[in-house]
DRENSE-517481 format. One record per residue: residue in three letters; x, z, y of N, C-alpha, C in turn. Coordinates in steps of 0.02 Angstrom, whole numbers, plus 50000, padded with zeros to 5 digits. Layout:
<nodes>
AlaXZYXZYXZY;...
</nodes>
This chain:
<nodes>
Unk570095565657060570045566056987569335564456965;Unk569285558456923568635558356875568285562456843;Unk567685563856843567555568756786567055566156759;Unk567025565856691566405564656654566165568956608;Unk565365566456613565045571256570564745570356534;Unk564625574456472564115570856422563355572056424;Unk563045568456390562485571456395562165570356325;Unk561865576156299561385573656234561035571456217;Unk560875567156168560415564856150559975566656075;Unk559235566356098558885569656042558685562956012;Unk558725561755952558455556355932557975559255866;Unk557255559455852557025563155797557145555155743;Unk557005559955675556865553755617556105554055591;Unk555985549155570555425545655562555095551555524;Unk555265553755482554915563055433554835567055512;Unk555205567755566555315573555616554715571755650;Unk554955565255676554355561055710553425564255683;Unk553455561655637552765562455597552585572055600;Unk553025577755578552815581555582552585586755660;Unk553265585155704552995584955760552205582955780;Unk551995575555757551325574755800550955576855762;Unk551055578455679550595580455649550375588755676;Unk550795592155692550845601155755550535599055794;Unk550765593155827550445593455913549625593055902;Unk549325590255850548545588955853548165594255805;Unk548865598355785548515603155739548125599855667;Unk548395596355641548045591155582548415594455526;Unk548365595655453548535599155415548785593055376;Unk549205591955314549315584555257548735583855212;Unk548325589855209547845589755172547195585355191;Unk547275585155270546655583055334546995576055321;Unk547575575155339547835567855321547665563155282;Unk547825568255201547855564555139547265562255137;Unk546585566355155546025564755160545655559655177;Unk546055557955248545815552555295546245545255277;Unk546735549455257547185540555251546935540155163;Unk546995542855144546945544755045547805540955032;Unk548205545655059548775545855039549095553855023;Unk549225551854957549415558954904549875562154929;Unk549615570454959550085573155007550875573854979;Unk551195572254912551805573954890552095569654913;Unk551755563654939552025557454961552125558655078;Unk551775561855083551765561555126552235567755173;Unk552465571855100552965578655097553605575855105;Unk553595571255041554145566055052554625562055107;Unk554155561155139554075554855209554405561155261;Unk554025565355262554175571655318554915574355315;Unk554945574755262555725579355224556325573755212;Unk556215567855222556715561355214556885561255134;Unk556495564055102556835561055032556595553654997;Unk556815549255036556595541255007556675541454938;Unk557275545654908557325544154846556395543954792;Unk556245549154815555765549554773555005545554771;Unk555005541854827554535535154876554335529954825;Unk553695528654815553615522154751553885516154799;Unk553735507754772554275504654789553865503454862;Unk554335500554906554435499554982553665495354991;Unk553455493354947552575489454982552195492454978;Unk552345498454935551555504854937552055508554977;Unk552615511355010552735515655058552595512655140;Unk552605504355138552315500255192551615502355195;Unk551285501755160550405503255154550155507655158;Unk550705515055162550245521155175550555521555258;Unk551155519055271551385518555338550875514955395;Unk550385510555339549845505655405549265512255400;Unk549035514055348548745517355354548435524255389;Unk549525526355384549385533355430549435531655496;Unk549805525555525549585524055606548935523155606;Unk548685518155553547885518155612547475524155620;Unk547655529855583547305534755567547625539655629;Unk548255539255635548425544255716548745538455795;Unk548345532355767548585527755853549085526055859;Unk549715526655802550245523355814550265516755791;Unk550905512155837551125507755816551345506455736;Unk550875499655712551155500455640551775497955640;Unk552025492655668552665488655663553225494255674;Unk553155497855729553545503555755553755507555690;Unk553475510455667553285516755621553495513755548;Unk553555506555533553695502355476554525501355481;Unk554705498555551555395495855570555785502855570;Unk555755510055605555875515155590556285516555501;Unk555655515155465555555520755403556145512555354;Unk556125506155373556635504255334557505504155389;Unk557585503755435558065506455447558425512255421;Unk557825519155421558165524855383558375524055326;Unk557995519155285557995520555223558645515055198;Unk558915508155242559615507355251560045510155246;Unk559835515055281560515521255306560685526755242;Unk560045528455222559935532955172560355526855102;Unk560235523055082560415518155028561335518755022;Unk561385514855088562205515355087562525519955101;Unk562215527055112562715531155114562905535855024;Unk562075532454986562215535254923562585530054872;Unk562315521154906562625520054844563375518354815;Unk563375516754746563795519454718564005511454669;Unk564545510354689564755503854644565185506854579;Unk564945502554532565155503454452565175496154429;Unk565825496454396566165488954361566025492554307;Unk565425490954258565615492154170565925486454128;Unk566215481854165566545475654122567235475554136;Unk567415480654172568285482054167568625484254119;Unk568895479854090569235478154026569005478453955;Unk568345472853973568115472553913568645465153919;Unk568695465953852568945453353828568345449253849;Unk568545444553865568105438753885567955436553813;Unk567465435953803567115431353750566775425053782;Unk566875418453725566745414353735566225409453687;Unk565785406653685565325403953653565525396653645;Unk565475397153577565485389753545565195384453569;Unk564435387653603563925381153605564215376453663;Unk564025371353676564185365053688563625364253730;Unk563635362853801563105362153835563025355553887;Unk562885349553846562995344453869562205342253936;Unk562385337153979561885336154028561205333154002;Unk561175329653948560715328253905560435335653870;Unk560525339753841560175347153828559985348853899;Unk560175348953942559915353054016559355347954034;Unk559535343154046558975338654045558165339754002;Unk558345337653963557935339953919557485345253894;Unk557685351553901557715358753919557215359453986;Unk557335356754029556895356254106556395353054111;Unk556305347254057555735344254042555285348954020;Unk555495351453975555015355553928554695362953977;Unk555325364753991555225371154033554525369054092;Unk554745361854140554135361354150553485358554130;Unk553355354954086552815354454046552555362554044;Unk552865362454008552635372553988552375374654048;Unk552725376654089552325379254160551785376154197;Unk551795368954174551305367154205550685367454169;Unk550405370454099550095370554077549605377054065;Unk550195382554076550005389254097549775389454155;Unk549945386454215549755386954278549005383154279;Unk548955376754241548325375054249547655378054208;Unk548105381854136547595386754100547215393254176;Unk547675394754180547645402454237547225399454287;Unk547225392954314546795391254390546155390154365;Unk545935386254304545545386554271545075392454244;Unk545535395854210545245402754194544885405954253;Unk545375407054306545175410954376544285405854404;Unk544435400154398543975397054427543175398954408;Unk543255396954340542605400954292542485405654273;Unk542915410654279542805417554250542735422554300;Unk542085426654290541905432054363542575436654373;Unk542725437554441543385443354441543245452054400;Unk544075453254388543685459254371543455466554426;Unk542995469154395542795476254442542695481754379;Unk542925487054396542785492354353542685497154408;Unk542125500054385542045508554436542285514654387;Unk542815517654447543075522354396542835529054421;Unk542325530654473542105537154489541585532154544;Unk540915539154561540465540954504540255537954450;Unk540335544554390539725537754336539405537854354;Unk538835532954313538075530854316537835536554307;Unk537275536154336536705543154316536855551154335;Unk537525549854367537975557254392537415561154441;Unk537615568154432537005571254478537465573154543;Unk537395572854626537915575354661537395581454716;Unk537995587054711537565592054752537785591454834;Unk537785586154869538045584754964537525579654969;Unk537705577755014537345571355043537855564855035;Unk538455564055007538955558855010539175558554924;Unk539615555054920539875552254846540585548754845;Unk541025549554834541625546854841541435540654777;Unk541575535854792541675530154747542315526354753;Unk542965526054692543295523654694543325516554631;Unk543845511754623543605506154568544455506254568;Unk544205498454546544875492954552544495484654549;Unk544855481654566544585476754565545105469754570;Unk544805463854582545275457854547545805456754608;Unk546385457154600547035455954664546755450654709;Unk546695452754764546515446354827545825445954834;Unk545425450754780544685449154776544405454754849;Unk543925448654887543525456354949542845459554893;Unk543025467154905542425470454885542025473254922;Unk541175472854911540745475754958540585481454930;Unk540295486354962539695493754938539325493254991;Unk538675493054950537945491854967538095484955033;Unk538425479054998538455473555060538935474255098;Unk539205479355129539475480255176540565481255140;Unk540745476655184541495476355179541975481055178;Unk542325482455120542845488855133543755486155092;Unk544065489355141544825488655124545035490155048;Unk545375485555026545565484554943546475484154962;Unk546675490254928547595489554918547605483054902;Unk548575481054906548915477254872548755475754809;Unk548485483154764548435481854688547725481654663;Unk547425480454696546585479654682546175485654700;Unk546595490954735546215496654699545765500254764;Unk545205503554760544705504154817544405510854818;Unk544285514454869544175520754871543635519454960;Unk542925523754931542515523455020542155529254978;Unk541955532855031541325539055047540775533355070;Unk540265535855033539635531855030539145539755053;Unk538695536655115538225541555131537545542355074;Unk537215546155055536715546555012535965550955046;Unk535375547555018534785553055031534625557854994;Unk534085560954981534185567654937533465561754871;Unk533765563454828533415560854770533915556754726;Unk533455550554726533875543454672534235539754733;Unk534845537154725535105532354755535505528754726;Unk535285520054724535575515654685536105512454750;Unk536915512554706537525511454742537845504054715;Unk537795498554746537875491854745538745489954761;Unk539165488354685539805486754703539845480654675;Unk540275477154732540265467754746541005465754735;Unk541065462154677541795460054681541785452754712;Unk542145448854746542135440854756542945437754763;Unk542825432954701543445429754721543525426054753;Unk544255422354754544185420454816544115410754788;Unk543615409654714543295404054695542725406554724;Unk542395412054761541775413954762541195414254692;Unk541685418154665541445419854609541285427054606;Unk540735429954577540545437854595540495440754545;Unk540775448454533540605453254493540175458554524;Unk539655461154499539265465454542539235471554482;Unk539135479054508538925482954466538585488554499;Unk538175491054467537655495154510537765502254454;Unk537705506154511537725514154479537295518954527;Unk536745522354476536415528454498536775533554506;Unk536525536754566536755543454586535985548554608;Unk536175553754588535535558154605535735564054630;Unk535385564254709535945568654767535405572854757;Unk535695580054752535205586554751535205590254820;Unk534675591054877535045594654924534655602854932;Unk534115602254872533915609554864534375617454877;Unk534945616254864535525621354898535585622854944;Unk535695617554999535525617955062534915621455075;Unk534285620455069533645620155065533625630255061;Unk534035632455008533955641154980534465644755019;Unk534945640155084535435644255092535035645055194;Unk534465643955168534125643655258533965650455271;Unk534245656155323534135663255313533325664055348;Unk532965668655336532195671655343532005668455434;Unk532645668855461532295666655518532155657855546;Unk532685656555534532345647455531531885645355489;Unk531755650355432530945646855381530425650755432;Unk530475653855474530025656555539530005652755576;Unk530425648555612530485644655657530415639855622;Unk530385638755594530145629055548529365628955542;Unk528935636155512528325634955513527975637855577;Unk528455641255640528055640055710528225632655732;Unk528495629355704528625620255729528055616155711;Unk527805619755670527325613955595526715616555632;Unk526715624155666525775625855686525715622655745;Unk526315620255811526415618055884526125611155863;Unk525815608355906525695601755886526715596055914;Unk526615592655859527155586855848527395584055917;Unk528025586755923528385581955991528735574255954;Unk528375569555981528685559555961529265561456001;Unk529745560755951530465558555971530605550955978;Unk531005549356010531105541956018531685540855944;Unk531515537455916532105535155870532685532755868;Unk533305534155850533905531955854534425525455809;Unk534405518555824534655512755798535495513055823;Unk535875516355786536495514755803536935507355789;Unk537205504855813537435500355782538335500955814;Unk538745499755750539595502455785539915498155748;Unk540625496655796541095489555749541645490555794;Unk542165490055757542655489355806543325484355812;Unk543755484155839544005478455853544775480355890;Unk545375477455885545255471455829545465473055758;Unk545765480655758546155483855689545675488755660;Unk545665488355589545405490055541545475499855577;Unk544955503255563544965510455595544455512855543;Unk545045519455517544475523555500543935528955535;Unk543325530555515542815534255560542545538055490;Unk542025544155516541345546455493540875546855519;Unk540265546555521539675545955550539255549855539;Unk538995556755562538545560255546537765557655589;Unk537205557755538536525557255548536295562755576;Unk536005567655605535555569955633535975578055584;Unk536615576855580536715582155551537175583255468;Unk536935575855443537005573155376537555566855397;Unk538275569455348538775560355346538105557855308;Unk538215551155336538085544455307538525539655294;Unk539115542055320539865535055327540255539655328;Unk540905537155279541615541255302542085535555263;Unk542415531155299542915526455272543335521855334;Unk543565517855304544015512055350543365506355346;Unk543155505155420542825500155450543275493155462;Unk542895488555456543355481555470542995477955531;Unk543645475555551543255470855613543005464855595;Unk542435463455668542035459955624541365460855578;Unk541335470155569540955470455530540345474555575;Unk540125475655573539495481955588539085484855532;Unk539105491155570538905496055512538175499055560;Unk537665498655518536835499155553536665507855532;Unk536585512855569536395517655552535655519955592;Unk535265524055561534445524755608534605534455583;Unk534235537655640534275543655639533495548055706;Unk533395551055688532925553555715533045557555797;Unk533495562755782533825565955852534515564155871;Unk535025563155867535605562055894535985559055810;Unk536615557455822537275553855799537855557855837;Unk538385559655781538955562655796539555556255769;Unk539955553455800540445550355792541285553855797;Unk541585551655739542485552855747542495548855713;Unk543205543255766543495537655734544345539055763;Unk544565534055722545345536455734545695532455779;Unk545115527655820545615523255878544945522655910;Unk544995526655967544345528556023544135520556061;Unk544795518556086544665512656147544305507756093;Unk544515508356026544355500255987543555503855941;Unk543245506355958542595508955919541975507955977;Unk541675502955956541255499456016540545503255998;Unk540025504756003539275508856005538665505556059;Unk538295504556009537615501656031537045504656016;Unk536635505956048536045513056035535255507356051;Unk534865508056015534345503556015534365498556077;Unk534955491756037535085485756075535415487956132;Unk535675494956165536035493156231536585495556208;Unk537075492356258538015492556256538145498856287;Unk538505503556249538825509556273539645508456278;Unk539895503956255540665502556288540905506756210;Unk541565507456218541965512656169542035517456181;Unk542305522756124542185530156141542545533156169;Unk543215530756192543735533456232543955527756252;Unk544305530356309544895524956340545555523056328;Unk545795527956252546585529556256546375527856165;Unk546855524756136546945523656064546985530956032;Unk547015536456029547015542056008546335545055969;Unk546485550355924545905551355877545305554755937;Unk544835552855911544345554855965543685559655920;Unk543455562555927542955569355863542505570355880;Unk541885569755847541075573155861540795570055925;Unk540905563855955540585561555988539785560855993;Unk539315564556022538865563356000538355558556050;Unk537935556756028537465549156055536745552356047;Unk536115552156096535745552956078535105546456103;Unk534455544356084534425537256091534365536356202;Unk534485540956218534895541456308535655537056299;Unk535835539456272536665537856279536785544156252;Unk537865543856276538245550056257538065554756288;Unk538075560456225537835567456245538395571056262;Unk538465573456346539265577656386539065582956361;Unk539785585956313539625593456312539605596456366;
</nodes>
């Protein structure tokens, strides 16, 4: 006699999937929303399978690239997943409705001979072709647009960083202070900009793609006197037995980091102080100088390459996984 047996199968869904690894690393939606800057109701959404409530399928694609590069998954994976479900989810709700069952057919007088259609198509394209050459025109000569919609000008900030978000012209690359950062589908741009303690002038670059530029510059004035009153009685002891010892020359620290070949977000702490917290592009390098050490977390270890005054330190891990507080001092990596 045959016998067979079954066996089960666990298959998670793409919401199960995500909250699972979001437990396994101990990462909160708030730590998420942060890092990806995707609005945790959206990302409640995603977890709990309610597609219904999802804006349309190219901004739910775009926070899907986002949150892989940010936890090492496959984007294609994690994309092909979330529209399958959302197949499944569609046809099991929708719902066919005939509202023209038994209305009368009505019929129109007009007369629609091949000479009117003709004719009609002429015009139709004339017309389009004249709007299309107004618009290439327009685009050609006219700077793209950029608006900064946080910080204003002249804003006072009490950290060492500044969130700067805009919008800017569809397809246009935008820089801060020179340096290249990721622009949505809809123009729109969001980076943590590192700051010193005083005045700091913040440089935003629109370019189309006539190479045409919008630039706009905004003051910020970082206060770090807070810091400064929250130092307890015994480090202002130990700061002025540092100042009576005569001066130990530290060697100085030239970081230089880029990674390759997918866009990764990181932060970069200085000697203690972010200076960087955004999505890096490949291709690009980002130049940081610091006095005693550099702390690095980037969100794809093997692809985050580090160079310490001109020499090659390789990447920060071996495994695509989020990697934290790496620190560098101008030796190399510092082993906890």
């Amino acid at each position: 006699m045959v016998r067979f047996t079954t066996k089960k199968i666990d298959s998670l869904t793409l919401g199960e999937r995500m909250k699972k690894l979001r437990d396994e690393r101990r990462l909160s939606l708030m730590e998420i929303s942060k890092h990806t800057k995707i609005q945790v109701k959206y990302l409640e959404y995603i977890e709990d399978g309610v597609y219904a409530k999802l804006p349309a399928d190219v901004y739910v694609k775009g926070f899907l690239r986002s949150y892989a590069i940010f936890m090492g998954l496959s984007e294609s994976n994690i994309i092909k997943q979330f529209e399958r479900e959302k197949g499944i989810h569609k046809n099991i709700k929708k719902v066919v409705e005939d509202e023209n069952v038994g209305k009368p057919l009505k019929f129109s007088s007009l007369v629609i001979t091949p000479k009117m259609i003709i004719v009609t198509s002429i015009l139709l394209l004339v017309a389009s072709s004249f709007v299309y050459l107004y618009m290439q025109v327009n685009n050609f000569v006219s700077k793209p647009r950029l608006v900064i919609m946080a910080p204003s000008d002249g804003s006072r900030v009490n950290g060492n960083s500044v969130h700067v978000t805009g919008i800017a012209e569809k397809d246009a690359l935008v820089f801060i202070n020179d340096q290249p950062i990721l622009v949505s589908e809809k123009g729109e741009f969001s980076e943590d900009v590192g700051l010193t303690p005083g005045v700091n002038s913040i440089s935003i670059k629109a370019r189309s793609k006539f190479n045409k530029e919008a630039v706009e510059s905004i003051i910020v004035n970082a206060d770090f006197e807070n810091n400064v009153s929250e130092q307890s009685d015994n480090a202002i002891v130990d700061e002025l037995n540092q100042q009576i010892q005569p001066v130990q020359s530290l060697e100085p620290i030239k970081l230089e980091i880029h990674v390759s070949p997918n866009p990764t977000w990181m932060s970069i702490e200085a000697d203690g102080n972010l200076v960087y917290s955004g999505v890096l592009l490949p291709d690009s390098v980002q130049a940081f100088d610091a006095n005693e050490n550099v702390s690095i977390t980037s969100g794809k270890g093997n692809e985050t390459f580090v160079k310490i005054n001109g020499k090659e330190f390789g990447a920060l891990s071996t495994d695509g996984t989020v990697v934290r507080d790496v620190k560098y001092n101008a030796k190399g990596k510092i082993e906890n």
